[in-house]
TORLUMDREN-176814 format. One line per 5 residues: number of its first residue (from 0); their letters; for each residue y, x, z of N, C-alpha, C. Coordinates in steps of 0.2 Angstrom, whole numbers, plus 5000, padded with zeros to 4 digits. Example, Ala and Ser with C-alpha at 12.3 -4.5 7.8 and 13.67 -1.06 7.14 Angstrom:
# residues 2
0> as> 4972/5066/5039/4978/5062/5039/4984/5066/5039 | 4989/5064/5035/4995/5068/5036/5000/5064/5039 .
//
This chain:
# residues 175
0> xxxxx> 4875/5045/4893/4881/5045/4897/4885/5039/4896 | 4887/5035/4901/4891/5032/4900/4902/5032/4897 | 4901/5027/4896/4909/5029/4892/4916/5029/4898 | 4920/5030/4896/4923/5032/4899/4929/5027/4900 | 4932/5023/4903/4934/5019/4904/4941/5017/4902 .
5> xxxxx> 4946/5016/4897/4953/5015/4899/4958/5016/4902 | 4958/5021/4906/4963/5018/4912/4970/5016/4910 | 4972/5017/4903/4980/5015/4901/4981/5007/4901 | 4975/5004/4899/4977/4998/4901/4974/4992/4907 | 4979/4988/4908/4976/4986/4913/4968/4981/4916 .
10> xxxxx> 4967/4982/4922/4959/4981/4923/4961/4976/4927 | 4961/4969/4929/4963/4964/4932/4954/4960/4935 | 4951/4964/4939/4945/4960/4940/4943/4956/4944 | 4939/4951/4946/4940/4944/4949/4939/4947/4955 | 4942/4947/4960/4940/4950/4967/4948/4946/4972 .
15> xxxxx> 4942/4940/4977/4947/4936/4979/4949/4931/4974 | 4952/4925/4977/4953/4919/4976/4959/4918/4970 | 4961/4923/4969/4969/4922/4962/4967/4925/4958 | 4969/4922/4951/4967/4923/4944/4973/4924/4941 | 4980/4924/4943/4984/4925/4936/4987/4934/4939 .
20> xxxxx> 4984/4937/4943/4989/4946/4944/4990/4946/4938 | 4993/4951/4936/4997/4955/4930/5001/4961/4931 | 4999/4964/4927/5003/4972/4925/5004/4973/4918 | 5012/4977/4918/5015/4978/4911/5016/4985/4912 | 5020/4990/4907/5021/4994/4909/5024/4998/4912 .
25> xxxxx> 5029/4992/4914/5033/4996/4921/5034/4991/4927 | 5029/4987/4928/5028/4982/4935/5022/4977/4936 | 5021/4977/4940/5013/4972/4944/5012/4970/4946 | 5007/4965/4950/5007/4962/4957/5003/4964/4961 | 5005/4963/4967/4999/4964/4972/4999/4956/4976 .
30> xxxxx> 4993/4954/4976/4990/4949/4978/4984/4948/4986 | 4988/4943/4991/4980/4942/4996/4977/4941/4993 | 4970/4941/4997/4965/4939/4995/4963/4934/4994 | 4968/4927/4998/4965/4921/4996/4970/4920/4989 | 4974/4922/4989/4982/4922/4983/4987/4918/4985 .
35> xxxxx> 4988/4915/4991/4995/4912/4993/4998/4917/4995 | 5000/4925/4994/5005/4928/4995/5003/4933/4989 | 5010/4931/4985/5010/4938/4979/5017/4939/4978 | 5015/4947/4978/5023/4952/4977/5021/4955/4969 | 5026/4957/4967/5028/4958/4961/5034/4966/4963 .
40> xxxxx> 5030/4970/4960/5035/4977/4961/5033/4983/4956 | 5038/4986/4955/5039/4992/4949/5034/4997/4950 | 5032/5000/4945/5027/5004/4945/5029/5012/4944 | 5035/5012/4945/5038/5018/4943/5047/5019/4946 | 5048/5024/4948/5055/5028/4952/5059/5022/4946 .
45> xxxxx> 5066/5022/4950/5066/5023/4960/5063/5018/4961 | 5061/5011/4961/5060/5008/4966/5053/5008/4968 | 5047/5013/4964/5042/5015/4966/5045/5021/4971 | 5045/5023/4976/5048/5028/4981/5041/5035/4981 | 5036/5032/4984/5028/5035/4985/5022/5035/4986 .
50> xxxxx> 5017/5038/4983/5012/5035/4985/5007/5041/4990 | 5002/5037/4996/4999/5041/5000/4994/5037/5003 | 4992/5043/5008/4986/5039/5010/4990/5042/5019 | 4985/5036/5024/4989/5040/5029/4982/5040/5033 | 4981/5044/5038/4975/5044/5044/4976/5042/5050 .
55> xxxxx> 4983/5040/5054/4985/5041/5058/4978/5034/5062 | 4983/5034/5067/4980/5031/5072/4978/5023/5072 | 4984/5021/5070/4987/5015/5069/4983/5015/5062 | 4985/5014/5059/4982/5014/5053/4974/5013/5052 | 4970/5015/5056/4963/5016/5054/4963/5010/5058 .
60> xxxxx> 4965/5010/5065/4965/5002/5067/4965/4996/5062 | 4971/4997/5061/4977/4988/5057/4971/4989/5051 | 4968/4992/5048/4965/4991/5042/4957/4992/5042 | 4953/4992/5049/4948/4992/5052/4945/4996/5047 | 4945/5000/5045/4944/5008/5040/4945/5013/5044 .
65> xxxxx> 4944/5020/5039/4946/5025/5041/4953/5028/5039 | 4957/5025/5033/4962/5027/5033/4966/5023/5028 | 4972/5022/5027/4976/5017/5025/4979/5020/5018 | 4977/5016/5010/4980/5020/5004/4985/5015/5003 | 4992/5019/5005/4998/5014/5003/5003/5015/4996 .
70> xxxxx> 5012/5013/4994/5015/5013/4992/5021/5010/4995 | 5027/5014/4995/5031/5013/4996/5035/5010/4989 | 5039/5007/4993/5043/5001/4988/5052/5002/4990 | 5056/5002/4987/5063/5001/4989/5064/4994/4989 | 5064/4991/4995/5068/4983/4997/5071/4980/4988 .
75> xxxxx> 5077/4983/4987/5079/4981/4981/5075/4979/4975 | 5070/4984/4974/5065/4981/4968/5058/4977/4969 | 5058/4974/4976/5053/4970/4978/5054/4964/4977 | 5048/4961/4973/5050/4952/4974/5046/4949/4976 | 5046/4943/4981/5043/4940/4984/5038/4932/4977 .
80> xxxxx> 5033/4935/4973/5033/4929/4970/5030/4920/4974 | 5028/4922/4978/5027/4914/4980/5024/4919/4989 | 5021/4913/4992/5020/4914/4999/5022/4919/5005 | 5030/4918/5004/5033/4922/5008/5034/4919/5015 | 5034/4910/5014/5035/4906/5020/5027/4908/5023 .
85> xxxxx> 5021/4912/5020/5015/4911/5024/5014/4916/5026 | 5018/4919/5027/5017/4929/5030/5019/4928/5037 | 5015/4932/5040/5016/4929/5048/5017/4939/5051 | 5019/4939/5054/5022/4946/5058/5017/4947/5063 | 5018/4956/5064/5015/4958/5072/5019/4965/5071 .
90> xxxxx> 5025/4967/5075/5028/4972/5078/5025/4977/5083 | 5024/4982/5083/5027/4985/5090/5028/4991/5091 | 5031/4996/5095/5033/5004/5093/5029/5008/5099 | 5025/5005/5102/5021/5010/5107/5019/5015/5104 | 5015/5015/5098/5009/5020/5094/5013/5021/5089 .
95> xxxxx> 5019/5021/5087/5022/5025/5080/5024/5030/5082 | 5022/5035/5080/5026/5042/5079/5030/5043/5082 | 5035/5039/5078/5043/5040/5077/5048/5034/5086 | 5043/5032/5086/5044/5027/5093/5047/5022/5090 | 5049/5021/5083/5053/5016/5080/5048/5010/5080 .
100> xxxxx> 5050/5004/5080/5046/4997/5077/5044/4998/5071 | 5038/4995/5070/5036/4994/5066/5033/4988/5064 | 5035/4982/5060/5033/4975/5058/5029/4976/5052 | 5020/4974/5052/5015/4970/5050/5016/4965/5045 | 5017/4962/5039/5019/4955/5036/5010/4954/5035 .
105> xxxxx> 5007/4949/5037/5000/4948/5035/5002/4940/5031 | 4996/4939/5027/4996/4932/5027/4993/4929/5030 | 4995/4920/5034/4993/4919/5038/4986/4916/5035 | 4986/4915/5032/4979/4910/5030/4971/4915/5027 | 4973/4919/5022/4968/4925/5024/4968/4932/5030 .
110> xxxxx> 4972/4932/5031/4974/4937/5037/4975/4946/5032 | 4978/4944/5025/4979/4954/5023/4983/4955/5024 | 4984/4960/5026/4989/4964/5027/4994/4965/5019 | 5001/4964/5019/5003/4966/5010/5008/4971/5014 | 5011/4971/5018/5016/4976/5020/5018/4976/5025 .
115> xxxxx> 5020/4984/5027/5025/4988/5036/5030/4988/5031 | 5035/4987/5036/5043/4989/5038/5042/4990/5045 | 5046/4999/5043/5049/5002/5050/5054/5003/5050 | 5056/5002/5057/5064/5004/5058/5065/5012/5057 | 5061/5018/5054/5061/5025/5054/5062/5026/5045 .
120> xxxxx> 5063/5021/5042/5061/5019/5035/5066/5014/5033 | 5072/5011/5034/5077/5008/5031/5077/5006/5023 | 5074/4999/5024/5078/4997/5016/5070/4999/5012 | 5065/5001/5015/5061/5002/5010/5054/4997/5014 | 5047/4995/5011/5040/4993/5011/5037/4996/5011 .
125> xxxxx> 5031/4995/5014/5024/5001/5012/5020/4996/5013 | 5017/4997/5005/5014/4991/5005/5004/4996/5002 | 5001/4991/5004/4992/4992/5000/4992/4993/4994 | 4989/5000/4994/4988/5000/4987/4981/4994/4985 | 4977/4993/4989/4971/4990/4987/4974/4982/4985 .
130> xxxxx> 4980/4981/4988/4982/4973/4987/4983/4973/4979 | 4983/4978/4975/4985/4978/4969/4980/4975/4964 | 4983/4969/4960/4980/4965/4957/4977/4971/4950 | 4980/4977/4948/4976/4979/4941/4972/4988/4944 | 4967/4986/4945/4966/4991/4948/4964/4998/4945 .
135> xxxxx> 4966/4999/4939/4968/5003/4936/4972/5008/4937 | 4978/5004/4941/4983/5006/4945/4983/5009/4951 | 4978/5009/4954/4973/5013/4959/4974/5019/4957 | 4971/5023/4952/4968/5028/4949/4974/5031/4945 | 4980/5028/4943/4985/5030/4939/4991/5031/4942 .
140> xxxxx> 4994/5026/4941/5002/5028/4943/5001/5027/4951 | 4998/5024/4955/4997/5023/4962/4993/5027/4966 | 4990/5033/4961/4984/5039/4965/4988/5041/4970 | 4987/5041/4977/4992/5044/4983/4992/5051/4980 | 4998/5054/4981/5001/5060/4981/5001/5065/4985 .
145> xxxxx> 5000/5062/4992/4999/5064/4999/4996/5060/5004 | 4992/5064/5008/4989/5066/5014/4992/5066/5020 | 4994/5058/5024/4997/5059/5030/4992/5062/5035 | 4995/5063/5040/4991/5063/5047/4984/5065/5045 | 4981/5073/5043/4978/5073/5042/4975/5078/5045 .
150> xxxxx> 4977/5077/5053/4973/5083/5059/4969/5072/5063 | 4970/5068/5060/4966/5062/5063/4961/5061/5057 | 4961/5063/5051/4955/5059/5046/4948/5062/5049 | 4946/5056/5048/4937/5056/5049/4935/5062/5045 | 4929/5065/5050/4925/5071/5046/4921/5068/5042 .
155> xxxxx> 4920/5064/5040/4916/5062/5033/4920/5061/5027 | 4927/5062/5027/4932/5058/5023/4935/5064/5018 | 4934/5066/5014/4937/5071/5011/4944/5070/5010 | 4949/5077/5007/4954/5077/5004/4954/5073/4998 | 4962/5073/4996/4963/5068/4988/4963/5075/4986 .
160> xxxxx> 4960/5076/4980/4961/5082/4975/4968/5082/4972 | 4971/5088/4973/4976/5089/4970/4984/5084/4977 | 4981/5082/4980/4987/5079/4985/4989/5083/4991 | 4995/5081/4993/4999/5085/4996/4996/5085/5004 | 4994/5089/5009/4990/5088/5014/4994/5088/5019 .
165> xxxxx> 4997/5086/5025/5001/5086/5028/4997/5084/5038 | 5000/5089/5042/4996/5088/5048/4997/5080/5052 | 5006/5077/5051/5008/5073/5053/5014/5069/5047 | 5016/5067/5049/5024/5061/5044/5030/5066/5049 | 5032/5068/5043/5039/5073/5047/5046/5067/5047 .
170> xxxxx> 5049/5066/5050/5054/5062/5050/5057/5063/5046 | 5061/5055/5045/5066/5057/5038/5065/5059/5031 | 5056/5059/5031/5055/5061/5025/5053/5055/5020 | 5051/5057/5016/5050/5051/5010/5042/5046/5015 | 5042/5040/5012/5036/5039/5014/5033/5035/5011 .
//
């Protein structure tokens, strides 16, 4: 039987072109995949807000998957560590929910997605959990807690054990 793995401390494995990610015990980074865009953000309330997975519609597109594992972040405790002049945008509110905009931040030179802002969501980011440089963090503090839009998940895609299951994003709720 093999061992069982650490998850208390951080896993930082070579995956993608950046070498210095880092996680402490109460903040880390999420990096592109080529690493000209890295954010740095709190691992923990408040400015850890949520963590989820969503199925919607939009989402299985923009992440050419079946469904998107995010974290919400409060604007305030985001920090842009380098390559924010190389984030390029894509808007639009046809397919949200909420009929509000929704702004894309991709890199432009790898093309990852690091984060949505919507105008249904003020003041906060929903960023990829997968962008995350210690992927420990995955499975810890960033295991989604909820189950968006889960009358759209793929019939081969199970529930998250233990997460909150929801048919759609109710307005105004945390996200």
């Amino acid at each position: 039987m093999a061992a069982t793995a650490d998850k208390s401390k951080p896993y930082i494995p070579l995956a993608g072109a950046a070498n210095d990610g880092w996680s402490t015990e109460d903040s880390a980074t999420a990096t592109c995949f080529c690493g000209t865009v890295q954010l740095a953000f709190p691992t923990a309330g408040p400015g850890l807000v949520s963590t989820f997975v969503c199925h919607c519609t939009d989402c299985r597109k923009i992440t050419a998957s079946m469904f998107a594992s995010n974290f919400t972040i409060a604007d305030a405790h985001l920090t842009h560590v380098r390559g924010r002049d190389n984030l390029k945008t894509y808007a639009q509110s046809r397919t949200i929910a909420s009929g509000k905009l929704m702004t894309n931040y991709f890199c432009s030179t790898c093309g990852t997605l690091m984060y949505r802002v919507g105008e249904a969501f003020p003041g906060h980011s929903i960023l990829r959990i997968g962008t995350v440089d210690d992927f420990n963090l995955h499975e810890t503090k960033l295991k989604p807690k909820r189950e968006i839009y889960v009358k759209d998940r793929c019939g081969w895609v199970s529930a998250i054990e233990d997460a909150q299951q929801l048919e759609a994003q109710r307005n105004r709720q945390k996200i």
